[in-house]
N, C-alpha and C positions, 0 to 999 in steps of 0.2 A: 099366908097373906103377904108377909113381909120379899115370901119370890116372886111372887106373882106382880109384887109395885117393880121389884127391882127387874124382873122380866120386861117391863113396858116401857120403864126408863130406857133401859138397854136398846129397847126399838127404839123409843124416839131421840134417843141416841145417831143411832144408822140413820134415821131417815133424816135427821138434821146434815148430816153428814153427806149424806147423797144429794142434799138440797142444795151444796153449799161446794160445788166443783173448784178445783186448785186454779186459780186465775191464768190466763193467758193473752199474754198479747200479741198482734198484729205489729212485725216494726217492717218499718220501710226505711229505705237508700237508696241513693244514686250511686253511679260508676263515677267513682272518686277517687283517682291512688292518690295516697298510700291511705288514704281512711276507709274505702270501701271500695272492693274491686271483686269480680268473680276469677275464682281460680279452680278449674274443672268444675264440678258442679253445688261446689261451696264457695258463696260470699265470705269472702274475708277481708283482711286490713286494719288499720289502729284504731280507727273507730269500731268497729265490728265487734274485734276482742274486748275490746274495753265493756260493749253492752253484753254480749256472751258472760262473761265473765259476772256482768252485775247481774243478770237474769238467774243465773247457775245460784250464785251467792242469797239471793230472793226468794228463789225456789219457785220464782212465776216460769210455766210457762212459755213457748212462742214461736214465731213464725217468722220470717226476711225473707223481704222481698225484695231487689232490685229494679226499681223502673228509674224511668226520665224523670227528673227533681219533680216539675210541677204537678205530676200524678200520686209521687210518693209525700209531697208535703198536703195536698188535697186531702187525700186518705184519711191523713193524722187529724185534720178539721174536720171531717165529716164522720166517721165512723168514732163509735165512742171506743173502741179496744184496743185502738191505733198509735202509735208512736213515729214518729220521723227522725233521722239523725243522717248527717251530722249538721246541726243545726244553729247558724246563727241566730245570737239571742238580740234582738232589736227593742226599741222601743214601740213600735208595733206592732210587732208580734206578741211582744208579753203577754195581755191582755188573754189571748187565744188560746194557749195551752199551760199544762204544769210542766214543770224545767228537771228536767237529774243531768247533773256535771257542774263543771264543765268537764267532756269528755275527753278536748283536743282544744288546741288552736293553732291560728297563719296567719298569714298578714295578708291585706290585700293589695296588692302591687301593679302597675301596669306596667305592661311590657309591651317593649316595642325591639324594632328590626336592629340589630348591631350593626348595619352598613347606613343607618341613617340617624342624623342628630336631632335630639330634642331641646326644647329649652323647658323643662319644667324644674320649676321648683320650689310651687304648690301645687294643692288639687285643683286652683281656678286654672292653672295655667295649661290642664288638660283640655280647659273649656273649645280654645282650637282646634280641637284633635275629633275627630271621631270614632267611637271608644266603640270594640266589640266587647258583650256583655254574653253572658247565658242569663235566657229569657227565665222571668221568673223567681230567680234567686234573689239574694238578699243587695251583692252589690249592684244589679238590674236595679231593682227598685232604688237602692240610696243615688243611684247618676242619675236618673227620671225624674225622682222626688227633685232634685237640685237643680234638673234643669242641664243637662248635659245630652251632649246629641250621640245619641247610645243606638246601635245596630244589633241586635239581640241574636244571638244562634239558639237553636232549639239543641244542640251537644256542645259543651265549651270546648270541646277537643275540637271542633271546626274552627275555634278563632285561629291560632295559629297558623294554618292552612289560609285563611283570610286576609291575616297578618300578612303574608308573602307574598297574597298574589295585590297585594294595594287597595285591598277591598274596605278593609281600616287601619288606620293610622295606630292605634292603640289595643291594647286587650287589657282590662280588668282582670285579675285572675286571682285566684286563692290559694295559700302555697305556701307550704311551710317553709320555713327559715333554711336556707343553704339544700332545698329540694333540688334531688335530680328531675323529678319530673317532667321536665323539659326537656333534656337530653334524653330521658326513654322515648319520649313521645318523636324523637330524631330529630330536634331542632338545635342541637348542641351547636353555640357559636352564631346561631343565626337570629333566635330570639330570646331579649336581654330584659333582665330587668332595670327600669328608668326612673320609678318612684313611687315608694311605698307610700300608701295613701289612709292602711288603718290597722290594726292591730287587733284581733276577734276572739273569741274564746269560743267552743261551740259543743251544744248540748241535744242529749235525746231530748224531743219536745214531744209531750204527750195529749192527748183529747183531752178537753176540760173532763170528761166523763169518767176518766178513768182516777178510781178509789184516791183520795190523799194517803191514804195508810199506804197503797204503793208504793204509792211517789216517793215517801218519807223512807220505806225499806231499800228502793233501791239508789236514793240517795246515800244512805245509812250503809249500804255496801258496796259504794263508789267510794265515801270516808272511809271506811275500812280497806279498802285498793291500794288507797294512795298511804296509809300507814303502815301499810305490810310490804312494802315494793313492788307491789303488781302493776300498777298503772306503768310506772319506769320502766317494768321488765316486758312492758308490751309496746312500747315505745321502743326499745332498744330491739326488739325483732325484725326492726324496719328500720335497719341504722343506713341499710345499703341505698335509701333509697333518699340519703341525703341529711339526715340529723344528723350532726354529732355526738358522740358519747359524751356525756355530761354527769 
């Protein structure tokens, strides 16, 4: 008698277990150096690692996908298994999803032409200027919301190019502190920064659908990151690309 119970436990064991698959998630990015970039046929960069890293530590699951920001941040709202990164945390976005990080952060800056003078020196004083934006993201909407006369590119890598040919006055741009990124993209010397406009921190943002108990684990192993060195030590694998060691 006594094997016979513990014989059907033991099933309804398995079948609990078969019920109850190892979670996985859907994460989406954009082409973003140094946060997210394809290199052969692996997304990588400091955002990337940072989530690889917490997923590994979680033991969730997953999948990365690289698309164009407004497909990859849609995603994250529509689908409940979805996560976007690297993601500015707003006051209107909050609402929308659950947060793990801060993963990274930049500043965001306009830039303009080095053979041409500005006078800013505040954000209103952009208000003259006609400002290229990548459509969709977070500093798109905060020049919109305020009322600034914003030109939107569907790749922020077209503003530069933009930049030069007189097509805007300005570029909004996101960009970590002493980034080469501009000099890779071959603009060294020719497009400057003119004035830093906000300071961001930025987070995988996930589907309201997906479990709290996730969120809290891979929260929980992004705290554990940043206590053991890991978070630095993947920061510092992209020193070349304009951090300093700190």
């Amino acid at each position: 008698m006594k094997t016979t119970v513990l014989a059907a436990l033991l099933a309804l064991a398995c079948t609990l277990a078969r019920a109850e698959p190892a979670p996985r998630l859907y994460l989406t990015t954009e082409t973003s150096a140094p946060y997210s970039m394809r290199d052969g046929d692996r997304v990588t960069g400091i955002g990337t690692d940072m989530v690889r890293e917490i997923m590994a530590r979680s033991g969730i699951g997953y999948s990365i996908d690289l698309l164009p920001w407004k497909r990859a941040y849609t995603a994250a709202l529509e689908r409940g298994d979805a996560c976007v990164y690297s993601t500015t945390r707003t006051p209107e976005r909050e609402p929308h999803f659950k947060w793990v990080g801060p993963i990274g952060e930049a500043e965001w800056v306009m830039m303009g032409r080095a053979d041409r003078h500005y006078d800013l020196h505040s954000l209103d004083d952009a208000r003259a200027y006609r400002v290229g934006t990548y459509n969709g993201d977070a500093r798109d909407q905060f020049l919109r919301a305020h009322g600034f006369n914003v030109d939107p590119a569907p790749i922020d890598s077209i503003n530069p190019r933009k930049l030069m040919m007189g097509r805007i006055d300005l570029w909004a741009a996101s960009i970590r502190r002493d980034s080469l990124t501009v000099d890779r993209m071959g603009y060294a010397g020719k497009v400057v920064p003119v004035f830093v406009f906000n300071r961001i921190r930025v987070y995988l943002a996930c589907n309201r659908a997906v479990p709290d108990a996730l969120v809290a684990r891979m929260n929980g192993a992004l705290e554990a990151m940043e206590r053991d060195g890991t978070t630095r030590a993947i920061v510092h694998k992209y020193d070349d690309w304009g951090l300093p060691a700190h």
